[in-house]
N, C-alpha and C positions, 0 to 999 in steps of 0.2 A: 775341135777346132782350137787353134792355138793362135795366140797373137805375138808380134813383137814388141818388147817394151826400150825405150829408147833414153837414156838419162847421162848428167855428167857426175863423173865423181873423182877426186884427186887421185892420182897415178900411181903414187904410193900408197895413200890406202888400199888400191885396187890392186895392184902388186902383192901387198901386205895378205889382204884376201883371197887373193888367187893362190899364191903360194902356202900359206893355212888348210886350204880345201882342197891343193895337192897331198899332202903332207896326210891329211885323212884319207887320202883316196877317193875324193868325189870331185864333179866337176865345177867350174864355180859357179856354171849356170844351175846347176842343183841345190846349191846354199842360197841364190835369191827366190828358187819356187818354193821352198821349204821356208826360209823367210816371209814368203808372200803370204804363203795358203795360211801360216802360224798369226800374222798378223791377223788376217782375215778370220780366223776361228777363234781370236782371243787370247789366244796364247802368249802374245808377244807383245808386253807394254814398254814403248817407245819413248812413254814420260814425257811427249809435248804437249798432252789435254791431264789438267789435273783431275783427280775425282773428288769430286765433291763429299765430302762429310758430312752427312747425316746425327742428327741426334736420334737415342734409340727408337723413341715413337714417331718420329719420321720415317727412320729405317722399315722399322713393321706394316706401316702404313705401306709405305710405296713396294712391301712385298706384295702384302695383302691384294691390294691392287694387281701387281703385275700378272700374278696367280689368277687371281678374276676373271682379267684382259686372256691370259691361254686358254681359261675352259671358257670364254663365252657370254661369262656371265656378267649384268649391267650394260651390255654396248644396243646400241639401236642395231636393228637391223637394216639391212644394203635400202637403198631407197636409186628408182630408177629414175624419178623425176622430182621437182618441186611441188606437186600437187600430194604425189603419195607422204613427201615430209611434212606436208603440213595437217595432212588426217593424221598421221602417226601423233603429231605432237598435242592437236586436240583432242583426242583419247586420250591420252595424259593424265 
C-alpha cells in the first residue's frame, strides 16, 4: 500500500530538483522515496537535532546498556496487570 504525501516547497528549488533528477535519469518522485526511506534508516542527517556529546564513560555506559536493552538482559518482564507488578516487585 502506498500513500500520498502532500507539502510546499519553492518553485525554484523544485525546478532546481526536478531538473538535477532529469539529468541522472530518475524521476523526481524517486529522489524523495530515496530520500525518505535514507532518512528513516539513518542514513540521512538533516542537522535540525544536534547529538549530544557524551564523555568517554558516559559513551561506554549508554553502550553497555543499549547492548543489555537488545539481548534482554536487566528489563522486567511484560506484566498484564497491576497486581502481577506488584508480586514482581516484592520478590525483589
Amino acid at each position: 500500500m502506498t500513500t500520498q504525501v502532500i507539502f510546499k516547497i519553492d518553485q525554484k528549488l523544485k525546478d532546481r530538483a526536478m531538473k538535477k533528477a532529469q539529468g541522472e535519469g530518475i524521476p523526481f518522485a524517486s529522489v524523495l522515496k530515496l530520500a525518505t526511506r535514507a532518512y528513516v534508516d539513518g542514513q540521512l542527517d538533516i542537522g535540525v537535532v544536534s547529538n549530544e556529546l557524551f564523555n568517554l564513560k558516559t559513551r561506554r555506559e549508554i553502550s553497555q546498556t543499549l547492548k543489555e536493552i537488545e539481548i534482554g538482559k536487566g528489563l522486567s518482564p511484560r506484566f498484564k496487570n497491576a497486581r502481577e507488578v506488584m508480586a514482581y516487585l516484592k520478590k525483589a
